[in-house]
N, C-alpha and C positions, 0 to 999 in steps of 0.2 A: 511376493512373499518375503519376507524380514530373514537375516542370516544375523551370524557373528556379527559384531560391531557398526549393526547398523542400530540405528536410531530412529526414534518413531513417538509421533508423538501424541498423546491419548489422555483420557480420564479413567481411572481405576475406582472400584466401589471399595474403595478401603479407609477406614474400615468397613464401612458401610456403604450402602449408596445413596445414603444422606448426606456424608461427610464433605467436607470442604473439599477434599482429593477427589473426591466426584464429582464436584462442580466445573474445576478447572484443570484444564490441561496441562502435560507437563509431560518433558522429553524423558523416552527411557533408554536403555542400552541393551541390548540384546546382550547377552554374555555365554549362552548357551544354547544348544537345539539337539535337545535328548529325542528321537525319535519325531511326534507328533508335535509337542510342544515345545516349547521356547522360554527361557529365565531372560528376566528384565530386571536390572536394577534401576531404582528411580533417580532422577534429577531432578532440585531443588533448586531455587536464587538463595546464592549466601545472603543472610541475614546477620547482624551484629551480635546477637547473642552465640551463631558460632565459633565466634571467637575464644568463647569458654572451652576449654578443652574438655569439659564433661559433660557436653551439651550434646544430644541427640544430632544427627546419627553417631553412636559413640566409633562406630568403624566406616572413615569416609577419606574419600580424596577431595581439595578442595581446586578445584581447576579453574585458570583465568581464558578468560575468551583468549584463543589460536587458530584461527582456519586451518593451520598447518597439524593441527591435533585435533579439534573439534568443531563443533557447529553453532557453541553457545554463544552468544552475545552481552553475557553478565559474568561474572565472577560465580562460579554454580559450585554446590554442593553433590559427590556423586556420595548417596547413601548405601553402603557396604552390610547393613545390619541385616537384610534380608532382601529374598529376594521373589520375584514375582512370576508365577508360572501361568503358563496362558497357551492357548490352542496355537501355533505357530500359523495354520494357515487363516484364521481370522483375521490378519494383519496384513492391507494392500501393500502395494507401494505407493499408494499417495498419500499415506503415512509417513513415513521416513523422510527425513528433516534433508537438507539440501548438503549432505554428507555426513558419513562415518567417524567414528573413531578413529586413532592412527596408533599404528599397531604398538605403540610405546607406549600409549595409556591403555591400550587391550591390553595388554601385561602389566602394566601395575594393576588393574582391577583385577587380573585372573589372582593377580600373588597376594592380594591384601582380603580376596572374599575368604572366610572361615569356612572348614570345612562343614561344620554345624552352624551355618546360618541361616535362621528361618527361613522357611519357604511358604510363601500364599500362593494357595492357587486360585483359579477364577472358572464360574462355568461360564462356557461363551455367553449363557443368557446375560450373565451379571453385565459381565463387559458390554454387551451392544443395549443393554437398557441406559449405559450411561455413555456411551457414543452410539451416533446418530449413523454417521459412515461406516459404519461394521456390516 
């Protein structure tokens, strides 16, 4: 089962479960575990258009591959704008990416999410219709 600043990596039906983010997978970050469920904020690969400072996600860290901080392999986008609530225990661990956060970007994402940052949540249906290993 997924904690704090593990990482995991999945399709979300957002918006839909037609959407492009339902097709492909893409690392999230646990940043929370209120009770039964669990807050993920998503990871994206930086693209050139975020270079525009008013380009979505407007509230985001932009992190370069570190083993010593993360697991990514690109230049990634962590998007801040909202965040994604989900049954904590539908999530193995053969999920979670071949390490963590480290606890110095767990504290920038805690100090940079808003307190009024949207929240999606998800019924497990949604999510295991668009993974296969749920």
């Amino acid at each position: 089962m997924i904690d704090t600043k593990d990482v995991i990596i999945i399709r979300v039906p957002y918006p839909t479960a037609f959407s492009n983010l339902a097709k492909k997978s893409h690392m999230y970050i646990c940043v929370n575990v209120p009770d039964l469920s669990c807050e993920l904020v998503k990871c994206q690969s930086f693209k050139p258009y975020h270079d525009n400072l008013y380009s979505e996600p407007v509230c985001r860290i932009v992190e370069q591959p570190d083993l010593s901080r993360n697991p990514f392999r690109h230049p990634t986008v962590i998007d801040l704008d909202k965040l994604f609530v989900a049954t904590r225990s539908l999530f193995p661990d053969q999920l979670k990416a071949a390490r963590d956060v480290c606890d110095a970007l767990f504290s920038e994402i805690q100090t940079k999410l808003g307190e009024y940052v949207e929240r999606i949540t998800f019924l497990d249906a949604e999510l295991q219709a668009v993974n296969h290993a749920l």
